[in-house]
C-alpha positions in Angstrom: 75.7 78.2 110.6 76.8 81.1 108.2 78.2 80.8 104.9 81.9 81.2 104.1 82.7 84.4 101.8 84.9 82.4 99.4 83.5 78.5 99.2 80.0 80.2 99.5 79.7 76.7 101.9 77.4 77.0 105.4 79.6 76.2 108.1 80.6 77.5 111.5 83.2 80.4 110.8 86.2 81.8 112.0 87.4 85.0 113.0 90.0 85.8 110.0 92.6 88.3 109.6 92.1 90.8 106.9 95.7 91.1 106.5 97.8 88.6 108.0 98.9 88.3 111.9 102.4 87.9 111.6 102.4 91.1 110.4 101.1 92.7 113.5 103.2 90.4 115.3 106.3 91.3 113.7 105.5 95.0 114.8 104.7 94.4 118.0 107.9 92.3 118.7 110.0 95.2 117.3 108.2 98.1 119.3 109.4 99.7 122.3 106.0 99.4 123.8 105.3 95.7 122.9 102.1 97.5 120.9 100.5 99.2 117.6 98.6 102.1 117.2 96.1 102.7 114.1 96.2 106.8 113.5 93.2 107.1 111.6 91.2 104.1 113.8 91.9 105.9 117.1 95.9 106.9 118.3 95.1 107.2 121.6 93.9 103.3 121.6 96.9 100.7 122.1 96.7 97.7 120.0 97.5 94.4 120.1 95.9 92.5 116.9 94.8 93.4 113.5 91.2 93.1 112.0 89.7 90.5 112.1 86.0 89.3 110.8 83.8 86.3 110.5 84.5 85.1 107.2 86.0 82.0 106.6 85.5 78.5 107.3 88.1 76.0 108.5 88.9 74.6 105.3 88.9 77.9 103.6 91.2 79.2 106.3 93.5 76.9 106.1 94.1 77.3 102.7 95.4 80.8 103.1 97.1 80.0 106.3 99.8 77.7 104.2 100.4 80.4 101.8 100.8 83.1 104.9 103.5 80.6 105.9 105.5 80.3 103.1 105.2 84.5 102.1 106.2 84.6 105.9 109.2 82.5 106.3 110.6 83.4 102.2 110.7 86.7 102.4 108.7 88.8 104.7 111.0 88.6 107.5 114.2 88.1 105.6 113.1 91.6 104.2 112.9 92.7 108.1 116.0 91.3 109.3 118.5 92.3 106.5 116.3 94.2 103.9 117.2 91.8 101.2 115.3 92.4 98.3 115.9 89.8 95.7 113.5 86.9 95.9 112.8 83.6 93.9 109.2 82.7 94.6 106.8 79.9 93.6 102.9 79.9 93.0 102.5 80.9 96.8 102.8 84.3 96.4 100.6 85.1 93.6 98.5 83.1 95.6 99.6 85.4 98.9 98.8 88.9 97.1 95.6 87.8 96.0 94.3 86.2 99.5 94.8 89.2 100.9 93.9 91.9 98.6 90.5 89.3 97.9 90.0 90.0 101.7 90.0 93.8 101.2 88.2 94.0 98.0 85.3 91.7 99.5 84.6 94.0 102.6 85.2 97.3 100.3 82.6 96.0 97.7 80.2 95.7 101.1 81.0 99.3 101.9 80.1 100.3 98.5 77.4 98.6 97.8 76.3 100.2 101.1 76.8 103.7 100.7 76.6 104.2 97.0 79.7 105.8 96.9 80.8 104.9 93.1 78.5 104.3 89.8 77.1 101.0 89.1 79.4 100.6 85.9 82.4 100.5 88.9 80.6 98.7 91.1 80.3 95.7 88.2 83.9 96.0 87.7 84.9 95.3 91.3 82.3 92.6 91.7 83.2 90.4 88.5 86.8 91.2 89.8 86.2 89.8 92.9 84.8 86.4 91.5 87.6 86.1 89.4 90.0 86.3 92.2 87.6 83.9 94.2 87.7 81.1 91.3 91.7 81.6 91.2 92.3 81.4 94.8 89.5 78.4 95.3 91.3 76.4 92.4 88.4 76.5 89.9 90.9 78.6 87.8 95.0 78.8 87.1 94.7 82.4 86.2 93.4 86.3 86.8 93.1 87.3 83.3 93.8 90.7 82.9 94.3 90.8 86.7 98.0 91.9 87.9 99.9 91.1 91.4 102.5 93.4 91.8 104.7 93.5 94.6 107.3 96.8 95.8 109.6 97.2 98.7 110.1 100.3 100.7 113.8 100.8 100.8 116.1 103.0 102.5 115.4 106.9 100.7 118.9 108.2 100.3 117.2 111.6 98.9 115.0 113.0 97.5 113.3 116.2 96.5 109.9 116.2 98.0 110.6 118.4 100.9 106.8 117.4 102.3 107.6 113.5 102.5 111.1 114.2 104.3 109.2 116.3 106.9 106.5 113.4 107.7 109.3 110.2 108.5 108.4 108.2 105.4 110.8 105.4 106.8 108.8 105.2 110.5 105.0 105.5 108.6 106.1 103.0 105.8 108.3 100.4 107.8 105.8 100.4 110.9 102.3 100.7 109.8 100.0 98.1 108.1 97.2 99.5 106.3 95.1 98.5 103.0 92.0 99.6 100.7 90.5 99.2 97.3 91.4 102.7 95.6 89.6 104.0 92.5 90.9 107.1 90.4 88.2 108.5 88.7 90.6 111.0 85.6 92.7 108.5 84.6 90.1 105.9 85.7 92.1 102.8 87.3 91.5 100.9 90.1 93.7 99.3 92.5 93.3 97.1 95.3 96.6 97.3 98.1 98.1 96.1 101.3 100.9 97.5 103.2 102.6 94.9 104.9 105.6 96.8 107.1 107.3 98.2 104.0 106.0 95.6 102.2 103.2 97.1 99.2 101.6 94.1 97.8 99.0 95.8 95.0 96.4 93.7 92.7 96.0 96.3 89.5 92.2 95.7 88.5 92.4 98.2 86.2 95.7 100.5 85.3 96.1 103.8 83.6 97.5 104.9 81.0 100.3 106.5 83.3 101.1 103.7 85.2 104.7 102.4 84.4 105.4 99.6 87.1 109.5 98.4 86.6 110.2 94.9 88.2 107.3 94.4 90.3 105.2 92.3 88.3 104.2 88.7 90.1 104.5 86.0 87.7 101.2 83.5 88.1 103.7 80.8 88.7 107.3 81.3 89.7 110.0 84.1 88.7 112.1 86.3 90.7 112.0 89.9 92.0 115.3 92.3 91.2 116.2 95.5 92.3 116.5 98.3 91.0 112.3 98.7 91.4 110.1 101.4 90.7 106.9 102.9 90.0 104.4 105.5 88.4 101.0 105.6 89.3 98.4 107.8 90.6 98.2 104.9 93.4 101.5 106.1 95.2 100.4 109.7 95.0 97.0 108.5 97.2 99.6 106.5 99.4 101.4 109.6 100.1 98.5 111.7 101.3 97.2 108.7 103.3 100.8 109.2 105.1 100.4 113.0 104.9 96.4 112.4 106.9 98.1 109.8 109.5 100.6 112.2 110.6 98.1 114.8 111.4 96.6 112.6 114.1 97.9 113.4 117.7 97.8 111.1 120.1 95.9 113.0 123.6 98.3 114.8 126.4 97.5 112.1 128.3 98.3 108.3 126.3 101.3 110.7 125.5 102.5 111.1 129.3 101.5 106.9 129.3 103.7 106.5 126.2 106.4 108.0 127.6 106.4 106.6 131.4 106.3 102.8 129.5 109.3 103.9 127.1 111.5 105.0 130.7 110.3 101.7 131.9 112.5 100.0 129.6 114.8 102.8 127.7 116.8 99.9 126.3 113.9 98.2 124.4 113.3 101.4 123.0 116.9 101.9 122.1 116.7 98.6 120.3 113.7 98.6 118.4 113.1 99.1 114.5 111.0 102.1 115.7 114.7 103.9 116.7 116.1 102.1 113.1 113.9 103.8 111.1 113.5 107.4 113.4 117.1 107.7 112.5 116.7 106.8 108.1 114.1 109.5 109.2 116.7 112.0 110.6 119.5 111.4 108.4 116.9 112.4 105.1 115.9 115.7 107.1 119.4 116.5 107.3 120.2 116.5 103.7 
């Protein structure tokens, strides 16, 4: 018997997703290959799940299971299908946002604590962060104090002026990658913990900056609605865009390359018909500009 990271109960646990599966499943289902790779995991490694660890029990797990559901079915994939992008929403995805960025902040606090990578005074701040969002999402509270979900869309970039970005397919690394971490800025000091879910940037602000402007992203604790036009300012989206920059410096070996490319003749119409090709040519059409 171990004990459950959010009921703190013993019990037999299960293997949980850090971030969701129908995320992964969504991507795989789109692909030409029926797969995923993780450029800074390994690119020459085939996937065919996200993370997963032992930490939840049943109960626990169910609890965040309902919530996937409803994020899931109200507006992750109508954001896939038709990249509609105004949303009424319930408690569920305050609730969502803060499941999943718990997940990440609990295994980053472990990594810290670890290898004593931040001060003590940041350290605090994560881990009384990280029992607030426990309390919330166990019931034991209706609130996050000075907490903030925020949730952002990655639409269709008609233009824009950073020549870098065009040159590294923002539309391909957005709309087909997962990926998520607690991020700390040490001058402005903020901290932010983030998930993206397929061009989906869910983001728990622990602690903003004094130059972070967020325009109609804010998650209402209860229920409100998400409107377009959307944008932000924070140093958060300039570490987003390195991580993109770092990713697309991984290469995949000669050899998973040739094995790529055999599968893709295999089936040249999957290819043809997959969001992969969709996004490859948002990617084009900005290079062209």
């Amino acid at each position: 018997m171990e004990v459950c990271a959010l009921c703190g109960k013993q019990a037999q646990l299960e293997l949980s997703h850090i971030i969701p599966k129908f995320v992964f499943d969504y991507i795989k289902k789109t692909s030409a290959t029926g797969r995923f790779r993780m450029p800074l995991d390994n690119p020459n490694i085939p996937k065919q799940d996200g993370e997963k660890k032992k930490l939840l029990c049943g109960d626990c797990e169910d609890k965040f299971s309902e919530q996937e559901r409803l994020f899931a079915t109200n507006l992750f994939h109508q954001f896939q299908r038709d990249d509609t992008q105004e949303f009424e929403y319930d408690k569920w995805l305050s609730y969502f946002i803060t499941s999943v960025n718990w997940r990440n902040l609990h295994e980053d606090i472990e990594w810290f604590q670890r290898d004593k990578t931040i001060s003590d005074e940041k350290l605090k701040i994560l881990i009384t962060s990280e029992q607030v969002m426990k309390e919330y999402l166990l019931g034991t509270r209706d609130n996050l104090g000075e907490i903030e979900n925020h949730i952002f869309f990655f639409d269709r970039i008609k233009e824009t002026d950073h020549k870098e970005i065009i040159q590294n397919g923002p539309h391909v690394f957005f709309r087909r990658s997962v990926f998520g971490y607690t991020y700390i800025t040490h001058d402005p000091f903020g901290i932010y913990v983030y998930s993206n879910l397929a061009g989906i940037l869910i983001c728990t602000i622990i602690k903003a900056t004094d130059a972070d402007n967020w325009v109609n992203t804010k998650v209402d604790i209860n229920h409100g609605e998400i409107q377009m036009p959307q944008n932000i300012t924070s140093p958060l989206m300039n570490e987003i865009f390195e991580y993109m920059l770092e990713c697309r410096q991984s290469k995949m070996s000669d050899g998973q390359k040739e094995k790529l490319i055999e599968k893709i003749n295999s089936n040249p119409e999957k290819l043809l018909n997959s969001k992969f090709i969709e996004f490859w040519k948002y990617d084009k059409d900005l290079e062209g500009k």
